[in-house]
N, C-alpha and C positions, 0 to 999 in steps of 0.2 A: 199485182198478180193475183188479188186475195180472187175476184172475178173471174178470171181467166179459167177455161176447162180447157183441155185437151180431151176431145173424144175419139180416143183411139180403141182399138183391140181390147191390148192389155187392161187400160185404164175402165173399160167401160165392159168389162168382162160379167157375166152374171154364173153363179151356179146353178141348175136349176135341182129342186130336190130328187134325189135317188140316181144322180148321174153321175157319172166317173169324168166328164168335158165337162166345161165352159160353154156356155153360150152368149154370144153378145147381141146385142141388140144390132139391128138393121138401122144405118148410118140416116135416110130419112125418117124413121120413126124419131134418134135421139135428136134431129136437127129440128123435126116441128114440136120437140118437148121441150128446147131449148128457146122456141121463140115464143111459146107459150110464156114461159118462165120468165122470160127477158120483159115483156108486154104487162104481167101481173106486178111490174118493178115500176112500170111508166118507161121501158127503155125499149128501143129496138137491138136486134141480134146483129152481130156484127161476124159473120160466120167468115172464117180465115183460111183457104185451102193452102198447103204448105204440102213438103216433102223433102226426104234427109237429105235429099241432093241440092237442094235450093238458095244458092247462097243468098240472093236474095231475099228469103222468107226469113235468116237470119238478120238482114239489117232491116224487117220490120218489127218483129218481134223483138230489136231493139228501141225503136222507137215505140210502140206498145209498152215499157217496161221502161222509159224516162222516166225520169222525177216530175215533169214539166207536163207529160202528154195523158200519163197512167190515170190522172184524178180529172182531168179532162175526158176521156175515154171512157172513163166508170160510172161521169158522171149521166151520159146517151146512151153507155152502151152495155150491153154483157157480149164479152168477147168469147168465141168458141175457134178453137182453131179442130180444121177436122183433115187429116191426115189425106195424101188422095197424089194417083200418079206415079204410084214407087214405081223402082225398074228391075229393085234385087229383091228375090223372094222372102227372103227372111223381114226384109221394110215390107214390103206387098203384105205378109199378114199382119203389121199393127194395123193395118186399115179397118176399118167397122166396114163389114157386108155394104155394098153396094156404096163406098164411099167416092168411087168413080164414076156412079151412074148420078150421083146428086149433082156430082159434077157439072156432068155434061148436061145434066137437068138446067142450069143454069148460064152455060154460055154454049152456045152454036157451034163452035168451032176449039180444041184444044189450044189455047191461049198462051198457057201460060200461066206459070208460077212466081210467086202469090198471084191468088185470086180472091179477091175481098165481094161479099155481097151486104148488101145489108137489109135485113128482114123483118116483117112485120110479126105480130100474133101470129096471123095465121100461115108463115112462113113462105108469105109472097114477096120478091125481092122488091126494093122502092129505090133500092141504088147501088150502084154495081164498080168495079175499076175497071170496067171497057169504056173508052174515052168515045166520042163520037165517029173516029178514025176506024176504029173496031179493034183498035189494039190495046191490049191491058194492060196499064201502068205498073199494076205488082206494087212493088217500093217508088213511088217517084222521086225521078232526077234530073228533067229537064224544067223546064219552065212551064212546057205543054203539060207533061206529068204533075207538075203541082198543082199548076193550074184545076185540072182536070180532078185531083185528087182533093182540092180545096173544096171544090162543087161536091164530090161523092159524098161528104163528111156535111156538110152543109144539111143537103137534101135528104140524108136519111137521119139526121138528128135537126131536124128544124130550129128545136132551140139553142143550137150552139151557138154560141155568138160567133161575129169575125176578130176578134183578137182570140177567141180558143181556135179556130181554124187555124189563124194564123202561127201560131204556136205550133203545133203540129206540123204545118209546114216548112219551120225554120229550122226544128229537130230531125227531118226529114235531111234536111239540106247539112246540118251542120254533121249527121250519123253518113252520112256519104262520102262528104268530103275526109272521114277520117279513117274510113275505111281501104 
């Protein structure tokens, strides 16, 4: 988890001098400094959209957070999970300014939670969890889901080998069934 940000509200709050508020940064400004950062490491961004309602976003961020997947993941990637979709006001503002619009910035249609992208330098996506169907896996749990989520993981870290995909995808499998 030493990799892992959460850029939310709170976490990503700034003071600015002589002010009495907080001002946070605008949710695409911290995602393209984040894939700056991720790029100057030799890693692409692995940008995580989540929300407290999400049960699912919980059984990824379990598999994020194996013993098995964690040093696999750190090794391609810097993970950023960015807040995005609440429904209750008090979640609505951990969100970073405009962390709905980067959103939709990046899939066509409200999908669905998790939304996993994964970004270059210059914080253009190179692969995404919308399967070729146009429906977003989130956590995969079928076959099509792993499948599909084998390839994402693949393609936006070229040098992952397939027995590290495949790790990932057994803890996928094994974080479900236990759920």
């Amino acid at each position: 988890m030493k990799r892992r940000v959460f850029l939310g509200a709170l976490a990503a709050t700034i003071m600015t001098p002589g002010s009495a508020f907080a001002v946070g940064p605008k949710a695409s400004e911290a995602v393209a400094q984040a894939a700056v950062s991720a790029e100057a490491n030799g890693k692409r961004l692995l940008l995580i959209f989540y929300a407290s309602w999400c049960g699912y976003c919980d059984l990824l961020d379990m598999m994020l957070e194996d013993a098995a997947c964690a040093p696999i993941l750190d090794r391609h990637f810097v993970v950023y999970h960015l807040r995005a979709l609440e429904k209750k006001p008090e979640m609505k503002a951990q969100q970073l300014d405009g962390a709905d619009d980067v959103y939709s910035s990046l899939v066509a249609d409200r999908i669905g939670l998790p939304y996993m992208a994964a970004l270059d330098g210059k914080a253009v996506r190179v692969a995404d969890s919308v399967m070729r169907s146009g429906d977003n896996f989130g956590f995969p749990v079928d076959a099509v889901e792993l499948d599909n989520f084998q390839d994402m993981m693949r393609t936006a870290a070229p040098k992952m080998t397939i027995d590290e995909a495949r790790t990932l995808r057994r803890t996928c499998i094994r974080i479900y069934r236990r759920s």
